[in-house]
N, C-alpha and C positions, 0 to 999 in steps of 0.2 A: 864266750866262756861256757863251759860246757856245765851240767847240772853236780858233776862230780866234781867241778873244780870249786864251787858255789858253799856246797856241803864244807868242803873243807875249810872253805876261806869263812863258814859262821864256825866253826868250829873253834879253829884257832882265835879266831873273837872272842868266844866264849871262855877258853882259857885266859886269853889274856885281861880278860873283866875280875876274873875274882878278887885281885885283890880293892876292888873298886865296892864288892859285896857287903864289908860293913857300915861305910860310907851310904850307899843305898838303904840299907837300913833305920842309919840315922837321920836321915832326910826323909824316911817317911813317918818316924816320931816327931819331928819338927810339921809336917805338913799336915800330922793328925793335930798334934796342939793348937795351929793353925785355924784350924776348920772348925775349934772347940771341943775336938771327940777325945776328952781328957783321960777320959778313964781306959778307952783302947790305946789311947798313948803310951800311957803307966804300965798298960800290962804289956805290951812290946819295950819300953823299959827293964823289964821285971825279967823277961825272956830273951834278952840281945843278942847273948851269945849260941842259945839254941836257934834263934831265928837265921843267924849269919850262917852259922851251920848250916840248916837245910837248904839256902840259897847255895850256898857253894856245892853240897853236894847235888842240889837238883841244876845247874849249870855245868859239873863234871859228867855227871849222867850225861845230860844231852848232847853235851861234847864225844862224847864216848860211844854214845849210838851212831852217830852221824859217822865218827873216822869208821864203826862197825858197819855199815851201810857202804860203804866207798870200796870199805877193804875188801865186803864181801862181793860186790860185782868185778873185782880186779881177779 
C-alpha cells in the first residue's frame, strides 16, 4: 500500500466518522461526570451543539487536506 493510497483510506474514515461526532461528544460528558469533573461536564452540556460542530468541521478539514495532498502530487 502505498502512502497515497493510506492518505486516502484515513480520509474517507474520517468522512465516514461524522456522523458518529455527536455520539463522541456525549460520551465524553458521560465520562467527565464520571471522573467527578461536574462542572466541565455542565458546560459541554451548555455548548453541545457548538462543540459537535467544531469536531465535524475540524474532521472535514483533515479530510480535505489529506484528498488536497494526494490530489496535489497526481
Amino acid at each position: 500500500m502505498t502512502q497515497d493510497t493510506a492518505l486516502i483510506i484515513v480520509a474517507i474514515v474520517l468522512i465516514l466518522m461524522t456522523p458518529i461526532v455527536p455520539n463522541m461528544v456525549r460520551l465524553r460528558v458521560k465520562f467527565l461526570r464520571w471522573i467527578k469533573w461536574n462542572s466541565i461536564a455542565a458546560w459541554h452540556e451548555r455548548n453541545i451543539k457548538a462543540l459537535t460542530l467544531v469536531g465535524l468541521i475540524i474532521m472535514v478539514v483533515i479530510a480535505v487536506c489529506l484528498i488536497g495532498i494526494v490530489v496535489d502530487k497526481i
